[in-house]
N, C-alpha and C positions, 0 to 999 in steps of 0.2 A: 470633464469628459475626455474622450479617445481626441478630440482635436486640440486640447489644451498641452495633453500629453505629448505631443508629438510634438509641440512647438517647444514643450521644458528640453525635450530629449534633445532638438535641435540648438538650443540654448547652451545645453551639457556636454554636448560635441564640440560645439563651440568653445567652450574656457575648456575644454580637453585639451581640445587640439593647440589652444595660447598657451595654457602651462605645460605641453610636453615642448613645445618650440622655445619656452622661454628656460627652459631649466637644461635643452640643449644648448642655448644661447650662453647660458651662466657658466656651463661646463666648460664650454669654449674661452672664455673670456673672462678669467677667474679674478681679473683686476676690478670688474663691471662692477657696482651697485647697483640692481634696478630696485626702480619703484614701478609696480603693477597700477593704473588708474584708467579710469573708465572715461568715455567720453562723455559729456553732460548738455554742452549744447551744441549742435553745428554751427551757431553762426553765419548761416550762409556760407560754407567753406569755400562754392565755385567758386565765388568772387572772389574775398580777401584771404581766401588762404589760410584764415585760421580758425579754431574751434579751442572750447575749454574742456579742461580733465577735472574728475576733482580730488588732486592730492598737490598741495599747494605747502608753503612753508617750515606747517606745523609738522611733513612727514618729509622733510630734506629737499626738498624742491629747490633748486635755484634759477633763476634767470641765467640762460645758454645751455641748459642743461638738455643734451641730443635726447631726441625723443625717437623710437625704433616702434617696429613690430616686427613680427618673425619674417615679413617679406620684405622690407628692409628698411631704408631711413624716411622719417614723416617730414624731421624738422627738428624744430629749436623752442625751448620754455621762452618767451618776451616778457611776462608780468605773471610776476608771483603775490598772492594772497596769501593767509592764514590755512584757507582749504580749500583752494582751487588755481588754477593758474590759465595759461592761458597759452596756447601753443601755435608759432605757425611755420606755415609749414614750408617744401619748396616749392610750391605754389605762390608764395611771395616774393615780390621785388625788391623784400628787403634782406631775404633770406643769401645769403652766397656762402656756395659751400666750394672745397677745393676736391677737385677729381680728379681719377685716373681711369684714362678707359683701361680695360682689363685684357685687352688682347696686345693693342699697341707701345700700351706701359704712360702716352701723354698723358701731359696735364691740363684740365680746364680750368672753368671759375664757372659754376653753375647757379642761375638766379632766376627767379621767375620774371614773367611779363603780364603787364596787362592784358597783352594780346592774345597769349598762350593759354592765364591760368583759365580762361574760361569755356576752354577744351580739355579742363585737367593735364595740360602738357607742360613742360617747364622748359629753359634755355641754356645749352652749353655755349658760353662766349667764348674768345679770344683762343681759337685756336688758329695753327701757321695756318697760311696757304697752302704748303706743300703737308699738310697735315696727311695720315693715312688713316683715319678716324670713318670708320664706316656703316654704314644703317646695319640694326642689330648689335653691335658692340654691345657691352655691358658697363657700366659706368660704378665707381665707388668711390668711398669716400676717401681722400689721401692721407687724411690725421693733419695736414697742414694747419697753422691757425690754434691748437690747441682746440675749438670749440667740439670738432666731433674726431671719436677714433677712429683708425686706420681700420679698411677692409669690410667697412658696412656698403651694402647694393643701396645704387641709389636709381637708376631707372634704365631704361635704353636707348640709344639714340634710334632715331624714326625718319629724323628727315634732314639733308644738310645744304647747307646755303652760303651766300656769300655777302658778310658783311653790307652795310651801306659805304662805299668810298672805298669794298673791293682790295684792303687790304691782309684783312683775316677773316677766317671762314667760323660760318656758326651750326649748332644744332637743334633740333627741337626735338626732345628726350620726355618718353614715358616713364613717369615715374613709376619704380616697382611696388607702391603702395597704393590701392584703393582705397578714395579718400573717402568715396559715398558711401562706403561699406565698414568704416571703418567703429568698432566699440569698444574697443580696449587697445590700450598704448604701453610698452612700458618708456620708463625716464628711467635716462641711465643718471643719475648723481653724482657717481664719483669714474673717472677711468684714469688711469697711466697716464702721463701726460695733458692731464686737463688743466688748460688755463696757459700752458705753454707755449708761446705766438713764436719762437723760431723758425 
């Protein structure tokens, strides 16, 4: 029927619109490997921040392996299967990614909270005092660590505050990815610098 149609066309727009974002993604970043994979379970993601895909070891998958969408960074592969793995994201307190806000050039260390993930927000820590880090900035990722590359969005900052013991100031940053909304992911596998902790 006319309402089934409408919900395929909605569907077809959909992976349109991911594979013209993922094949601009590719142009740009011609180091990139992705693997395209679907999301299969939530998991409750409010909570723990993670959910499963299903393209797991038999299709290059590995554990750290940055996981993106066209709106920017999700997270990190933690356990990999034969065909499926299991992703979480920076909605996790386990996750720490290294940042740059985009206008001031600092650096953070961004990691979820209990507190946070259950607003879908996540935390810039350890910035100075005299930081000039300001609501609205855009946050990315710095390629520090090796685990993800330079130059992926990772959210905004929203709200900033001051440490417990008031020696360095923190943020509480929107992530640029809609995690409720979220149906397809790609896994980048291979990039420049992957695995390099310098």
């Amino acid at each position: 029927g006319l309402r089934e149609d409408i919900v395929d066309l909605d569907r077809y727009k959909n992976e349109n619109d991911f594979y013209k974002s993922f094949l601009e993604l590719k142009e740009k970043n011609s180091d990139f490997k992705f693997e395209n994979s679907t999301v299969v379970a939530a998991d409750n993601i409010n909570s723990t921040g993670t959910f499963t895909v299903n393209s797991g070891s038999l299709r290059g998958v590995s554990v750290h392996d940055p996981v993106i969408t066209a709106d920017g960074l999700v997270g990190y592969v933690s356990e990999v299967q034969a065909t499926y793995s299991v992703v979480e994201t920076v909605l996790s307190p386990n996750l720490n990614v290294g940042v740059i806000d985009s206008r001031t050039r600092e650096t953070g260390i961004l990691a979820g909270s209990e507190s946070l993930s259950g607003k879908g927000k996540t935390r810039l820590s350890y910035l100075s005092r005299n930081s000039s880090v300001a609501m609205g900035d855009y946050l990315i990722t710095s390629g520090v660590g090796g685990v993800f590359p330079e130059g992926i969005i990772v959210g905004t900052v929203e709200e900033i505050g001051t440490e417990t013991g008031g020696v360095s100031l923190f943020a509480e940053v929107d992530p640029a990815v809609d995690f409720l909304s979220i149906s397809q992911v790609m896994i980048i596998t291979e990039f420049e610098g992957q695995g390099i902790t310098e």
